[in-house]
PDB file of N, CA, C and O in Angstrom, chain B, residues numbered from 101:
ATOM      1  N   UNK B 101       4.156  -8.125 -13.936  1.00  0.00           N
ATOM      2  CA  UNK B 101       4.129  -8.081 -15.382  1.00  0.00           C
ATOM      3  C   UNK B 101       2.682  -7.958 -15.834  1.00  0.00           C
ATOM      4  O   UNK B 101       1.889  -8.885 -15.995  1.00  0.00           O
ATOM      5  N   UNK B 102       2.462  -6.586 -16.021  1.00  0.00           N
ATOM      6  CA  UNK B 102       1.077  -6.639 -16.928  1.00  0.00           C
ATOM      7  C   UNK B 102       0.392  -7.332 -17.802  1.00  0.00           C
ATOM      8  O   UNK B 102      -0.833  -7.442 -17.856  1.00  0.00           O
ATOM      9  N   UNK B 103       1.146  -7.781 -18.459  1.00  0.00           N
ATOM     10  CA  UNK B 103       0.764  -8.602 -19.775  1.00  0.00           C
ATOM     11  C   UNK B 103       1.116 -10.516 -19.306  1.00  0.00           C
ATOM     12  O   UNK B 103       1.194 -11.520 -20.013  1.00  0.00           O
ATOM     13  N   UNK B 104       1.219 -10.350 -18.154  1.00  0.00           N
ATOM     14  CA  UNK B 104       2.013 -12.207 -18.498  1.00  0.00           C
ATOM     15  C   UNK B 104       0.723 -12.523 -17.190  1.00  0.00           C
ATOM     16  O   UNK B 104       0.277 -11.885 -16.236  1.00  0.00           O
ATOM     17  N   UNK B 105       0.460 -13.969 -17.853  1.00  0.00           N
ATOM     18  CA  UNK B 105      -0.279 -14.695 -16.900  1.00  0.00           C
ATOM     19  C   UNK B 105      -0.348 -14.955 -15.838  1.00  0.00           C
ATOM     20  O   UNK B 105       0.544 -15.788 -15.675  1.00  0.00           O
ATOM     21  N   UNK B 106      -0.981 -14.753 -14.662  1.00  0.00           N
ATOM     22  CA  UNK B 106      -1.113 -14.965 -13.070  1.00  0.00           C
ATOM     23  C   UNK B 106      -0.896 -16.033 -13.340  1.00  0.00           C
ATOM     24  O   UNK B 106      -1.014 -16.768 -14.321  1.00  0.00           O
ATOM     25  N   UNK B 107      -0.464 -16.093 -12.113  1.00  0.00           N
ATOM     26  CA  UNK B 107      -0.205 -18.158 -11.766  1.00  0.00           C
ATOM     27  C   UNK B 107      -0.260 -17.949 -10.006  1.00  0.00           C
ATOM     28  O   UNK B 107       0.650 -18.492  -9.380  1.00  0.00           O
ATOM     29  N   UNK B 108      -1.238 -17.227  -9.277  1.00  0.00           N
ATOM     30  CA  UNK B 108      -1.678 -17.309  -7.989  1.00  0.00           C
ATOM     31  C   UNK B 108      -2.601 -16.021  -7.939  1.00  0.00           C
ATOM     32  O   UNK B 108      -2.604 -14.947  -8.540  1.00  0.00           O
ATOM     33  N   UNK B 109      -3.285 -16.533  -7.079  1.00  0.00           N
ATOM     34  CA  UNK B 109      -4.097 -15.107  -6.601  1.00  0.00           C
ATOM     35  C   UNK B 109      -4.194 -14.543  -5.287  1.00  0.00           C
ATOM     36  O   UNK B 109      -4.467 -15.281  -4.341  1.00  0.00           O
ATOM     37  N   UNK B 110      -3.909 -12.725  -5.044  1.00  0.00           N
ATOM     38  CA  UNK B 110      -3.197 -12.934  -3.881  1.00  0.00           C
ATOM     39  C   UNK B 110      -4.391 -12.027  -3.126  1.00  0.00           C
ATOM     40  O   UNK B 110      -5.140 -11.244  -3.710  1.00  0.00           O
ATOM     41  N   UNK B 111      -4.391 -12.238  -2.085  1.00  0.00           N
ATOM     42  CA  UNK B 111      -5.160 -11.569  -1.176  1.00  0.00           C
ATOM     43  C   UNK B 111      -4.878 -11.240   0.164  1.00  0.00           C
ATOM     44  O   UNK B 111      -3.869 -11.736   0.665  1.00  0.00           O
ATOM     45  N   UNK B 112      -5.429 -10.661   0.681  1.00  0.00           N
ATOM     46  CA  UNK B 112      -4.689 -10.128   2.248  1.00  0.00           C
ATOM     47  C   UNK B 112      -4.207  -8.600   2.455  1.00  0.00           C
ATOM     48  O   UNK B 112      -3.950  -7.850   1.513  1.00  0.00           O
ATOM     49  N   UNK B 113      -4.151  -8.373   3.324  1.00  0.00           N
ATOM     50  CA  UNK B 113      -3.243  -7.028   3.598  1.00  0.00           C
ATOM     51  C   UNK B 113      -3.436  -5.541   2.799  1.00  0.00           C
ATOM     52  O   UNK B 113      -4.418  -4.800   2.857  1.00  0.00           O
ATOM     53  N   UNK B 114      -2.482  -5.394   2.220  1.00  0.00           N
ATOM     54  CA  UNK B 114      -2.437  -4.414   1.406  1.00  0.00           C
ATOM     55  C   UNK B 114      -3.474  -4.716  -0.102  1.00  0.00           C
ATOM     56  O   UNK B 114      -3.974  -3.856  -0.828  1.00  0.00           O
ATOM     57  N   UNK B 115      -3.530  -5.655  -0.186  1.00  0.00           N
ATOM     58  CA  UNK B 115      -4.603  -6.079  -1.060  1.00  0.00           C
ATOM     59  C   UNK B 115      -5.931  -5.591  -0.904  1.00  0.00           C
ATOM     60  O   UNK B 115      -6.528  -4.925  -1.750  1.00  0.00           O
ATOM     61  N   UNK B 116      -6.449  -6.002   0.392  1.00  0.00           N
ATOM     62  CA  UNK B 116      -7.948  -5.773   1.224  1.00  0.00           C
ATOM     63  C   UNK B 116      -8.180  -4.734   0.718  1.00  0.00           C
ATOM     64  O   UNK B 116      -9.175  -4.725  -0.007  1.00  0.00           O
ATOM     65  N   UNK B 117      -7.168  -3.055   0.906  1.00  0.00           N
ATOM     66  CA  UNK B 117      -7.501  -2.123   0.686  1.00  0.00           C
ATOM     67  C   UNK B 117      -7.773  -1.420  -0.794  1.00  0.00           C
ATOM     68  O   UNK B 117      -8.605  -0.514  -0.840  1.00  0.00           O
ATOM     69  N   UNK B 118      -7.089  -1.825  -1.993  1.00  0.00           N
ATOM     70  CA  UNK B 118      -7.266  -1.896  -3.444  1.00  0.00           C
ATOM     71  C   UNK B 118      -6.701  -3.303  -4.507  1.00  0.00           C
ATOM     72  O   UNK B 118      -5.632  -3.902  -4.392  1.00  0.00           O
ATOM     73  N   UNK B 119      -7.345  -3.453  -5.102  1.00  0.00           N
ATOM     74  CA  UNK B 119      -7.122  -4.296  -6.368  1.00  0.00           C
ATOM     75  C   UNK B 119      -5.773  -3.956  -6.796  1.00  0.00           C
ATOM     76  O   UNK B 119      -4.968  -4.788  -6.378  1.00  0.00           O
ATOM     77  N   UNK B 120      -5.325  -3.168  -7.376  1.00  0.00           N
ATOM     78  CA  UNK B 120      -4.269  -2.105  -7.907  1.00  0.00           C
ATOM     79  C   UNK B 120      -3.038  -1.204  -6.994  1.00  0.00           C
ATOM     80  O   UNK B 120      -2.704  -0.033  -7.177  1.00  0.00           O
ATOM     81  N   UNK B 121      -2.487  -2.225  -5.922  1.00  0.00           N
ATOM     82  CA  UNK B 121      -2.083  -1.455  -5.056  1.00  0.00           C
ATOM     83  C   UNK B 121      -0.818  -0.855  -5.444  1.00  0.00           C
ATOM     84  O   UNK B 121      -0.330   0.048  -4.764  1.00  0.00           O
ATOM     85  N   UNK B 122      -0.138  -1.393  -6.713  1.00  0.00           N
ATOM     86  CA  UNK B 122       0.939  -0.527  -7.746  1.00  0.00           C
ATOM     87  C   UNK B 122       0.435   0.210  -8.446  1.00  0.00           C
ATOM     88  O   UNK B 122       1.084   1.237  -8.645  1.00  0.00           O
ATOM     89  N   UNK B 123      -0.656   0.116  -9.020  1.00  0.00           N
ATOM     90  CA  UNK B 123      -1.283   1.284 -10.342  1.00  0.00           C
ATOM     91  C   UNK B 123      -1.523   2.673  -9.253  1.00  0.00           C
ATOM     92  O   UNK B 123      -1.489   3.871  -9.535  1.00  0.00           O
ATOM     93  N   UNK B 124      -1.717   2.146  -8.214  1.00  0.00           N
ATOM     94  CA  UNK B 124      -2.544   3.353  -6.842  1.00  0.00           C
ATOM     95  C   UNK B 124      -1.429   4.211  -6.758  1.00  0.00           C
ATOM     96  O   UNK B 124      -1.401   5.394  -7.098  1.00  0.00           O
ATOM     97  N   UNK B 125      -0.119   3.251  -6.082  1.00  0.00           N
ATOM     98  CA  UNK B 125       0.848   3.610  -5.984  1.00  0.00           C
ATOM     99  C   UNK B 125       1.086   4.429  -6.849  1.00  0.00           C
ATOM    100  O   UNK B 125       0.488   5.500  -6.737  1.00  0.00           O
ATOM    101  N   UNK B 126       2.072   4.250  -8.082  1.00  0.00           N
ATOM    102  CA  UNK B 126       2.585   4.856  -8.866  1.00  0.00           C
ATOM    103  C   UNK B 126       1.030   6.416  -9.095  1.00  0.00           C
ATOM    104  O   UNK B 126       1.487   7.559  -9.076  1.00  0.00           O
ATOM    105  N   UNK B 127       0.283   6.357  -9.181  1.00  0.00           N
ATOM    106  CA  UNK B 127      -0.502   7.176  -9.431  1.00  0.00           C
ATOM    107  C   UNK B 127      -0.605   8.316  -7.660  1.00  0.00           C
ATOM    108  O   UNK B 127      -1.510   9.140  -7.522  1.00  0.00           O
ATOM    109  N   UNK B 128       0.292   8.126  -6.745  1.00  0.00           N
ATOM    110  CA  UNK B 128       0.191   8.830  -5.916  1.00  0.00           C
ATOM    111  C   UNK B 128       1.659   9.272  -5.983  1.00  0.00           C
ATOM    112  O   UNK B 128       1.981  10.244  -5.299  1.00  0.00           O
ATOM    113  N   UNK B 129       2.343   8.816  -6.542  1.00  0.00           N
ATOM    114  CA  UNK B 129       3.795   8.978  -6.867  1.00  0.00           C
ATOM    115  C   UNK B 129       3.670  10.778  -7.665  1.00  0.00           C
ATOM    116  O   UNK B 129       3.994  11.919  -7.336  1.00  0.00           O
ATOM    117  N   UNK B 130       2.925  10.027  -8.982  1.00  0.00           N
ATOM    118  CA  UNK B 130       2.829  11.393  -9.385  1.00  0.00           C
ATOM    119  C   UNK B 130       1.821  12.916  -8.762  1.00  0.00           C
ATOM    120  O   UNK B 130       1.928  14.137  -8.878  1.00  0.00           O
ATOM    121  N   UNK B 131       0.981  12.073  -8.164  1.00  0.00           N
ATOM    122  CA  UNK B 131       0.172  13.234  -7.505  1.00  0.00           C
ATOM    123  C   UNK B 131       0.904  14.588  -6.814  1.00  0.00           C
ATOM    124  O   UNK B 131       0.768  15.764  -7.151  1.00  0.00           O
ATOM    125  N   UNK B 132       1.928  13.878  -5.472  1.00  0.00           N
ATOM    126  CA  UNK B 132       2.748  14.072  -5.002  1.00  0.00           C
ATOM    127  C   UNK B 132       3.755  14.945  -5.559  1.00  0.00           C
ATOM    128  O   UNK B 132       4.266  15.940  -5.045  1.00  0.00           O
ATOM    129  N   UNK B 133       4.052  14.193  -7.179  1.00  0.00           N
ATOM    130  CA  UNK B 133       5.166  15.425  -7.644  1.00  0.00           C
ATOM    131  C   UNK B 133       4.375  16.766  -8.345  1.00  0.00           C
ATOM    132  O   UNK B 133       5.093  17.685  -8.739  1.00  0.00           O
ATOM    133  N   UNK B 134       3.284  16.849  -8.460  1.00  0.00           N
ATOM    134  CA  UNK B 134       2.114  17.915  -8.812  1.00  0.00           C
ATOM    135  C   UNK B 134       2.064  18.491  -7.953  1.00  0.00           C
ATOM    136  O   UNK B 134       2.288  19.692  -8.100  1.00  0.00           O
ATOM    137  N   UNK B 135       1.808  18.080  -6.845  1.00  0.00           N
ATOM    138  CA  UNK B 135       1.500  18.963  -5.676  1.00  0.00           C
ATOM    139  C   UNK B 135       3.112  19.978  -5.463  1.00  0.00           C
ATOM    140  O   UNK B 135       3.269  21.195  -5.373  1.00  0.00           O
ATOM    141  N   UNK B 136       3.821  19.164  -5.448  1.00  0.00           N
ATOM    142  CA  UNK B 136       5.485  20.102  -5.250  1.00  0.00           C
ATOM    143  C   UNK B 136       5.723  21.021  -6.582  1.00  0.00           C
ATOM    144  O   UNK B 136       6.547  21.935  -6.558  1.00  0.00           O
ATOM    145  N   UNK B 137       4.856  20.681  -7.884  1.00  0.00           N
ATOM    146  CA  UNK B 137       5.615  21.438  -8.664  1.00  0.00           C
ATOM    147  C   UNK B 137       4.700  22.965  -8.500  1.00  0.00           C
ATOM    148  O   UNK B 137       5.078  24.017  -9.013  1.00  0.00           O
ATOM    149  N   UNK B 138       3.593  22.834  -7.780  1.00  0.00           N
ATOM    150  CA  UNK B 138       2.494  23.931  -7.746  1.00  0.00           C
ATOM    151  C   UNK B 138       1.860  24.580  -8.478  1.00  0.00           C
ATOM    152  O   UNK B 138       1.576  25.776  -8.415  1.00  0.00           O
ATOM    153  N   UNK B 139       1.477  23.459  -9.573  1.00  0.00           N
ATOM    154  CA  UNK B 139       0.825  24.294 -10.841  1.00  0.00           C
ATOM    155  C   UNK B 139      -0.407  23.382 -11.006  1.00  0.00           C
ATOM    156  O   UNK B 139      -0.535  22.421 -10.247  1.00  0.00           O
ATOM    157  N   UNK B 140      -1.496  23.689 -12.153  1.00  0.00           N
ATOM    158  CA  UNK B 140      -2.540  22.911 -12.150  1.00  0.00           C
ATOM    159  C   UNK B 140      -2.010  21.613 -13.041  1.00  0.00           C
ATOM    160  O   UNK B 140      -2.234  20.451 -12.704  1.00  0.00           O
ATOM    161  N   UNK B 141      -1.214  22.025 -14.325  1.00  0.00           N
ATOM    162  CA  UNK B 141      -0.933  21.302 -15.043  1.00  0.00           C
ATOM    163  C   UNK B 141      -0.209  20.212 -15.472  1.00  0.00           C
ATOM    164  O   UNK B 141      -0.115  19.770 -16.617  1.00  0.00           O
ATOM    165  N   UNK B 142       0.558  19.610 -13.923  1.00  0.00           N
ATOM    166  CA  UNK B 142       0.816  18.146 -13.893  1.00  0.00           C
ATOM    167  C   UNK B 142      -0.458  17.466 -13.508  1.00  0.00           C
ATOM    168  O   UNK B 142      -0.587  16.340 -13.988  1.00  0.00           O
ATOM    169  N   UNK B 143      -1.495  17.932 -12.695  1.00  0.00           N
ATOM    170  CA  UNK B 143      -2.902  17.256 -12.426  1.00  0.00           C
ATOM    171  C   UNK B 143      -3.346  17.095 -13.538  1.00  0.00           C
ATOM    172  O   UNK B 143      -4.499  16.750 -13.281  1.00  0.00           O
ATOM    173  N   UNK B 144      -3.241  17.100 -14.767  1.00  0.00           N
ATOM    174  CA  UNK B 144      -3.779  16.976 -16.162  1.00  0.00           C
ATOM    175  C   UNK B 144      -3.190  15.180 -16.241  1.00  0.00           C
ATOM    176  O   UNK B 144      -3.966  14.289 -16.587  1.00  0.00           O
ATOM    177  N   UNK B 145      -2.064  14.964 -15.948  1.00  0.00           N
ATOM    178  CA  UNK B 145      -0.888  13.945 -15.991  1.00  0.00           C
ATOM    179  C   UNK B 145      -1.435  12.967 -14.899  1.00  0.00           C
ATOM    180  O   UNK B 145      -1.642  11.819 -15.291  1.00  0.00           O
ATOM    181  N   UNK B 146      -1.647  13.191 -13.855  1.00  0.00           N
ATOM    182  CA  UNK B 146      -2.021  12.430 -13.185  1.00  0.00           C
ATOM    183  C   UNK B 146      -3.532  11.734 -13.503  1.00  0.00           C
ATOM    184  O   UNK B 146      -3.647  10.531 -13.272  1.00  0.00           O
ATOM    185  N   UNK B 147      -4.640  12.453 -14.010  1.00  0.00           N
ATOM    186  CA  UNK B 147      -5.446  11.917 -13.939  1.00  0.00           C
ATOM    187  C   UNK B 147      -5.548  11.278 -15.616  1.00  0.00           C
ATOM    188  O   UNK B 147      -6.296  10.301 -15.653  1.00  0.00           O
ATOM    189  N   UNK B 148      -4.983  11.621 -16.889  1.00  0.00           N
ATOM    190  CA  UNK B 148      -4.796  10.829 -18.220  1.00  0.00           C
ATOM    191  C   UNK B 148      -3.834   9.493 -17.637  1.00  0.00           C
ATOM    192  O   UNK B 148      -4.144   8.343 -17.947  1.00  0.00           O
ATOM    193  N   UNK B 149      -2.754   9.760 -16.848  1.00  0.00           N
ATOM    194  CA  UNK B 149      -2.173   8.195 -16.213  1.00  0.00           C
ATOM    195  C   UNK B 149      -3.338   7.174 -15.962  1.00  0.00           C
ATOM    196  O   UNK B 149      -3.353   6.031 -16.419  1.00  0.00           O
ATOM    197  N   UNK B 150      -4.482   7.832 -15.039  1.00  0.00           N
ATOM    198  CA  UNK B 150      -5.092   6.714 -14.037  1.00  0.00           C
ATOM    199  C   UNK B 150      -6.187   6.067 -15.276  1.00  0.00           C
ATOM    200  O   UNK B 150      -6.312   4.857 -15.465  1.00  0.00           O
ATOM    201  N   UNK B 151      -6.997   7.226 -16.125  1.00  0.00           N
ATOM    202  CA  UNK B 151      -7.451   6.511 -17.202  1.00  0.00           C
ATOM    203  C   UNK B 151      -6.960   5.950 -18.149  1.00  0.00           C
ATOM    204  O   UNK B 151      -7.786   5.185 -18.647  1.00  0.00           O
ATOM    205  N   UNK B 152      -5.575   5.940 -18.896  1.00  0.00           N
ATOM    206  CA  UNK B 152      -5.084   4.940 -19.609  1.00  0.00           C
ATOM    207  C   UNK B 152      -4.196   3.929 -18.797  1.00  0.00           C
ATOM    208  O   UNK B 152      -3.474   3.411 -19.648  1.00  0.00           O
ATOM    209  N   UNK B 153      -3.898   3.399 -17.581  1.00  0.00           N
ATOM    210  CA  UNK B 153      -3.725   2.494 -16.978  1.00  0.00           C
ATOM    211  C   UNK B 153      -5.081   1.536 -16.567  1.00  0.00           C
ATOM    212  O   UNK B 153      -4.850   0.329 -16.490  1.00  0.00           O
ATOM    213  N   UNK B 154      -6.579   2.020 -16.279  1.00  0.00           N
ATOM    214  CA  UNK B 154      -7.516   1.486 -16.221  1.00  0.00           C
ATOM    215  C   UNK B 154      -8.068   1.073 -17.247  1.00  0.00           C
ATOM    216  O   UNK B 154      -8.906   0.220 -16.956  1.00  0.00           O
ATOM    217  N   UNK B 155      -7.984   1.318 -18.578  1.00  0.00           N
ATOM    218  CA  UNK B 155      -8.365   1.504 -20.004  1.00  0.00           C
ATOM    219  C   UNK B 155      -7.597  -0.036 -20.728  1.00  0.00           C
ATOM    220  O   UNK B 155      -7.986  -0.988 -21.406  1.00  0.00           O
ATOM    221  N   UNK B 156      -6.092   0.509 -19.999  1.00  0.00           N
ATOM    222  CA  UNK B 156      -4.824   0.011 -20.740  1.00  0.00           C
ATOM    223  C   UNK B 156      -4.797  -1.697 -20.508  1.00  0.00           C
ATOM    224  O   UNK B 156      -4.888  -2.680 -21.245  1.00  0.00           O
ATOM    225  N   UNK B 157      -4.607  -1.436 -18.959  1.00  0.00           N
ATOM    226  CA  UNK B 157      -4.526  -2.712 -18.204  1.00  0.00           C
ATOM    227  C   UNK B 157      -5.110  -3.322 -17.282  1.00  0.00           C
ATOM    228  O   UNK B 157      -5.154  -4.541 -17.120  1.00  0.00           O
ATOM    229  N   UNK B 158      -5.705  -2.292 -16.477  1.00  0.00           N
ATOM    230  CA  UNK B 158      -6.445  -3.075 -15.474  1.00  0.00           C
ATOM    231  C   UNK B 158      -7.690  -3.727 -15.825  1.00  0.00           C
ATOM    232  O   UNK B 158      -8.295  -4.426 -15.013  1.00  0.00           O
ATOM    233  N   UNK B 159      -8.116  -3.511 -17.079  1.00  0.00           N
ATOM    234  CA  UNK B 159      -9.748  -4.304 -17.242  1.00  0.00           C
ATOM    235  C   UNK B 159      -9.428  -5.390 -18.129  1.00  0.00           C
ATOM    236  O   UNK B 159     -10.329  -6.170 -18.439  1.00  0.00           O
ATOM    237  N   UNK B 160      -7.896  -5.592 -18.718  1.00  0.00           N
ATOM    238  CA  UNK B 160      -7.349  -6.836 -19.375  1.00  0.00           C
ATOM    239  C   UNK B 160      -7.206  -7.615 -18.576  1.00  0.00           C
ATOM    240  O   UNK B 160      -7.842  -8.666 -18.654  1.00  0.00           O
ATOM    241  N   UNK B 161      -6.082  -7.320 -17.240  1.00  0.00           N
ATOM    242  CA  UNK B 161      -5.933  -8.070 -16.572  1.00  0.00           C
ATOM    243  C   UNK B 161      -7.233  -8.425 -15.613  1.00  0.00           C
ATOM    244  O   UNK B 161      -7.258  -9.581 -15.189  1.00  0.00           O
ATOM    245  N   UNK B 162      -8.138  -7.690 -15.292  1.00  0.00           N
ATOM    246  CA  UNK B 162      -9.430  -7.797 -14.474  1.00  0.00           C
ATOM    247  C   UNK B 162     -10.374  -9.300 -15.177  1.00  0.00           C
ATOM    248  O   UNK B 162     -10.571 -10.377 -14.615  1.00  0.00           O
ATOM    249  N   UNK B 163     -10.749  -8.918 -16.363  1.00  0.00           N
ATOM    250  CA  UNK B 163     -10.733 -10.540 -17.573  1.00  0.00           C
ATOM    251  C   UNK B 163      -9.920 -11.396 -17.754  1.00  0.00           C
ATOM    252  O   UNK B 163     -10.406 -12.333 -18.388  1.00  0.00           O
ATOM    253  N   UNK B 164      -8.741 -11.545 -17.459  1.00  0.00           N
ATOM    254  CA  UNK B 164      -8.045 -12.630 -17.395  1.00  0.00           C
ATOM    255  C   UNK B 164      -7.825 -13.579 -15.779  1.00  0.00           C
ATOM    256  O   UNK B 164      -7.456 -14.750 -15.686  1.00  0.00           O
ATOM    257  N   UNK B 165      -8.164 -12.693 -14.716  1.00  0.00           N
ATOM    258  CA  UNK B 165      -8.562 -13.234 -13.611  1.00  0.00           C
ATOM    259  C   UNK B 165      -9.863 -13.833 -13.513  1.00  0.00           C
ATOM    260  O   UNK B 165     -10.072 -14.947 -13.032  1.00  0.00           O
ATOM    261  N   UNK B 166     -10.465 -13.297 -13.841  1.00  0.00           N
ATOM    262  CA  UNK B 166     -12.041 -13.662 -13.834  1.00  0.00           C
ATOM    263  C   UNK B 166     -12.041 -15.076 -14.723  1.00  0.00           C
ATOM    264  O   UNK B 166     -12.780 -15.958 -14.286  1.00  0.00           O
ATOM    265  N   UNK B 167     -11.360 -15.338 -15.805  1.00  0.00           N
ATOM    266  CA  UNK B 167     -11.387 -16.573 -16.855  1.00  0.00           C
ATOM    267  C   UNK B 167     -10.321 -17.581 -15.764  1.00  0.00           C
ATOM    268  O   UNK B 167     -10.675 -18.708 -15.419  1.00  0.00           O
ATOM    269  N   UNK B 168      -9.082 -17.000 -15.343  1.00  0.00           N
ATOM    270  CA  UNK B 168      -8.823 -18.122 -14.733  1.00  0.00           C
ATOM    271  C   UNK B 168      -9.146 -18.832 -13.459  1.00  0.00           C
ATOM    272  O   UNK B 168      -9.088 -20.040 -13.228  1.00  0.00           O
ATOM    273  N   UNK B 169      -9.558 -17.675 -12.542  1.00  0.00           N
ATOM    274  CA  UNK B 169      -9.626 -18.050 -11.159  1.00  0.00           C
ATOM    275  C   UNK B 169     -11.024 -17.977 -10.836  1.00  0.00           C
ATOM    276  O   UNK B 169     -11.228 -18.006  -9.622  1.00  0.00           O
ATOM    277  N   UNK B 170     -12.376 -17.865 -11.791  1.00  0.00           N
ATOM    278  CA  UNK B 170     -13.731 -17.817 -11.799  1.00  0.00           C
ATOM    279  C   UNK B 170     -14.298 -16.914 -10.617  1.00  0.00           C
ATOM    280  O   UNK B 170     -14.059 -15.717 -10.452  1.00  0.00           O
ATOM    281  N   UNK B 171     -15.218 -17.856  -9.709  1.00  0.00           N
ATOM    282  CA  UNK B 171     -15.834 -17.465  -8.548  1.00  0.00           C
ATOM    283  C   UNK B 171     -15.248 -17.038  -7.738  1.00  0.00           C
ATOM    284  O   UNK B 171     -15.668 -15.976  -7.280  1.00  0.00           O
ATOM    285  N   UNK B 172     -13.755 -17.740  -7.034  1.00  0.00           N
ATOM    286  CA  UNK B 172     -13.047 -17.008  -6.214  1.00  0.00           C
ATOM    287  C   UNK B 172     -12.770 -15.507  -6.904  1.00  0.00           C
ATOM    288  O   UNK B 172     -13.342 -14.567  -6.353  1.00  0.00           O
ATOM    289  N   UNK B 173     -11.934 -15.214  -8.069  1.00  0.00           N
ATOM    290  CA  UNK B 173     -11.940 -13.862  -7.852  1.00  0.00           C
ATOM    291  C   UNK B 173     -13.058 -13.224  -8.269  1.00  0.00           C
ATOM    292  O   UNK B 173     -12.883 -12.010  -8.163  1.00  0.00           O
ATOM    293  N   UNK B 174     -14.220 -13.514  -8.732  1.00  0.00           N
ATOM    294  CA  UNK B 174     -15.545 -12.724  -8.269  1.00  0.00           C
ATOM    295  C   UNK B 174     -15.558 -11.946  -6.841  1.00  0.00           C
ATOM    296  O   UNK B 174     -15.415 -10.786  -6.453  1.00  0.00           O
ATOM    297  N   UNK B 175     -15.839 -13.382  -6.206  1.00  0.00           N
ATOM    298  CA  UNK B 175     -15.778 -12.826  -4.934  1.00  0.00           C
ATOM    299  C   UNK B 175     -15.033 -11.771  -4.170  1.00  0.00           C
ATOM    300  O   UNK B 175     -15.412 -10.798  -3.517  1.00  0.00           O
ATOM    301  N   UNK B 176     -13.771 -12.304  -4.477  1.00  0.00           N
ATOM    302  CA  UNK B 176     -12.933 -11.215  -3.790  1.00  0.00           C
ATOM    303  C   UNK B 176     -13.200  -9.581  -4.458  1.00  0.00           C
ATOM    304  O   UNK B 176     -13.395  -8.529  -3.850  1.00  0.00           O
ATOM    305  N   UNK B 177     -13.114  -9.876  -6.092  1.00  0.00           N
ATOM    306  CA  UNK B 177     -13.543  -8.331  -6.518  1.00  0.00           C
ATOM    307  C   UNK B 177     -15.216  -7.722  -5.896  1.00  0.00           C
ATOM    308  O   UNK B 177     -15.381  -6.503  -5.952  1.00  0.00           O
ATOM    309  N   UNK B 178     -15.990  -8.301  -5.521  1.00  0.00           N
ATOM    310  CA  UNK B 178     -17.061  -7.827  -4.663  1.00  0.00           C
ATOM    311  C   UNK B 178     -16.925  -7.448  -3.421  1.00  0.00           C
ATOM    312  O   UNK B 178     -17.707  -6.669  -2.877  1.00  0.00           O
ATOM    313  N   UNK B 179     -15.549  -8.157  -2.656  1.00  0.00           N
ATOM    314  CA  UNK B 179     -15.071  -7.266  -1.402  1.00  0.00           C
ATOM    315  C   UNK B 179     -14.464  -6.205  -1.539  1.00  0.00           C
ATOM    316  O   UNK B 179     -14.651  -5.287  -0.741  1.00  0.00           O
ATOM    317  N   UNK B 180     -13.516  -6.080  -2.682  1.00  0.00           N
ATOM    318  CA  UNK B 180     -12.265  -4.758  -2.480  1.00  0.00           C
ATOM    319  C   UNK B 180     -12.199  -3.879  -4.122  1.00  0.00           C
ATOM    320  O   UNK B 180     -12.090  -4.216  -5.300  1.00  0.00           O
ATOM    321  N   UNK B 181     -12.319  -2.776  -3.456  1.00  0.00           N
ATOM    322  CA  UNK B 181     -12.512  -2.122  -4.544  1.00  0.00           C
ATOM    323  C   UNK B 181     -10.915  -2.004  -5.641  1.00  0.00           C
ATOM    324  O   UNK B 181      -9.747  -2.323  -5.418  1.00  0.00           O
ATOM    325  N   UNK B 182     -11.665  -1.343  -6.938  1.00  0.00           N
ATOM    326  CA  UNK B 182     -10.395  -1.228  -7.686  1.00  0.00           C
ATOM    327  C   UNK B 182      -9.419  -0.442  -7.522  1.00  0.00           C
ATOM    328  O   UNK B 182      -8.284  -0.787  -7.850  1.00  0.00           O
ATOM    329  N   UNK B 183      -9.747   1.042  -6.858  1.00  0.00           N
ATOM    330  CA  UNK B 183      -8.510   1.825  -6.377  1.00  0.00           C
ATOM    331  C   UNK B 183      -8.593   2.133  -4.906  1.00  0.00           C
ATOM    332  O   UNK B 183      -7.582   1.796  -4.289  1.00  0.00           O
ATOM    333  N   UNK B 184      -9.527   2.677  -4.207  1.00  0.00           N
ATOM    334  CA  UNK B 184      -9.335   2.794  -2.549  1.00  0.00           C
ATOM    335  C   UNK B 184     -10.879   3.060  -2.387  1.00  0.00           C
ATOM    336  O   UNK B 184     -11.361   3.239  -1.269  1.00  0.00           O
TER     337      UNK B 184
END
């Protein structure tokens, strides 16, 4: 839930490799259907997705980790990047 409050912070695994490992997701979801439709103009779609999901939510929720979970998720956001 984008909008609703963490109540753990998770790390490990599929984590290590991006912050966003659903925003990534879904944003390779559509890549994928661009590439099959063979035109330039779903790549227009894919990349307005990744900036109003980073815009939208990820730097809300990026501040609301940082206020609740302080130094630990500092830290961890200094190990793993936001998309790959």
């Amino acid at each position: 839930m984008p909008d609703a409050e963490s109540q753990a912070l998770v790390a490990g695994r599929v984590i290590c490799l991006s912050r966003n490992p659903l925003y990534l997701g879904f944003g390779l979801i559509l890549l994928g259907a661009a590439i099959l439709f063979g035109t330039l103009s779903p790549f227009l779609v894919v990349v307005v997705f990744m900036i109003l999901i980073e815009r939208r939510f990820i730097v809300t929720e990026e501040a609301m980790l940082e206020k609740k979970f302080g130094q630990v998720y500092l830290g961890d956001k200094e190990k793993v990047r936001r998309w790959i």
